[in-house]
C-alpha positions in Angstrom: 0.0 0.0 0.0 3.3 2.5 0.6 3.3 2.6 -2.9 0.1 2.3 -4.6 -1.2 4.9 -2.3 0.4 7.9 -4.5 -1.8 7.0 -7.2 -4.9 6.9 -4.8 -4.1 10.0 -3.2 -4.3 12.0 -6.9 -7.1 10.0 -7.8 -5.8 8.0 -10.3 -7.5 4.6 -11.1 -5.4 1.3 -11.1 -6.5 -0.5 -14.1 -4.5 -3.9 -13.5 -2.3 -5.0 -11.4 0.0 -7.8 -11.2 3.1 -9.3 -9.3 6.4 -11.5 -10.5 8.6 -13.4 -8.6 12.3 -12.4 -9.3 13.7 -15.1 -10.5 16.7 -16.6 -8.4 15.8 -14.8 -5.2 13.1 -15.1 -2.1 10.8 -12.1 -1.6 11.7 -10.3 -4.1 8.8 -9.1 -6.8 8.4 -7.0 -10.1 4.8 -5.3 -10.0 3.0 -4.1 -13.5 0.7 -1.3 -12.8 -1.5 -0.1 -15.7 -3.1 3.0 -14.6 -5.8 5.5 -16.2 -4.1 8.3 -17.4 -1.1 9.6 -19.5 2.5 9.7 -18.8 2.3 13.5 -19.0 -0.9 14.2 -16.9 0.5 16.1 -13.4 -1.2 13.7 -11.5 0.7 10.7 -12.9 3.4 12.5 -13.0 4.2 13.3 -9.3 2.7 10.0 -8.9 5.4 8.5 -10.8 8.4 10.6 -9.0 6.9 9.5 -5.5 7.1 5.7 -6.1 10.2 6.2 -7.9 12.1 7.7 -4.7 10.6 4.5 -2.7 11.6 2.3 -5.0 14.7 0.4 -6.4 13.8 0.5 -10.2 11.1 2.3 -12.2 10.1 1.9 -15.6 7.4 3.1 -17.5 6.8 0.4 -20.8 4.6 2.7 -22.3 1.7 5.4 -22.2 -0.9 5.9 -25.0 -3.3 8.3 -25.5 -7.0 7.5 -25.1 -8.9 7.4 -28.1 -13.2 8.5 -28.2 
């Protein structure tokens, strides 16, 4: 919850979300998070720099527009 609550503190919806174990060690996880929004929408984007200071590693694999 340390983490996902930056998105539910600006409001942002968690569309998916899903967990990995690393392979080769205990305890140790990759989480996917798709979320509603773009990569460039302030919310998401002070989202995105609060989990990244709490975390080890932070990638975004991609953020598309939403089409009408």
């Amino acid at each position: 919850f340390d983490l996902l609550r930056h998105f539910a503190e600006r409001g942002i919806n968690l569309k998916k979300l899903q967990s990995r174990p690393v392979h080769g060690t205990e305890w140790d996880y990759v989480f996917y998070v798709e979320v509603s929004g773009h990569v460039t929408d302030r919310p998401v984007v002070t989202a995105l720099e609060a989990v990244k200071r709490s975390t080890k590693y932070l990638h975004v694999l991609g953020s598309f527009p939403v089409t009408d």
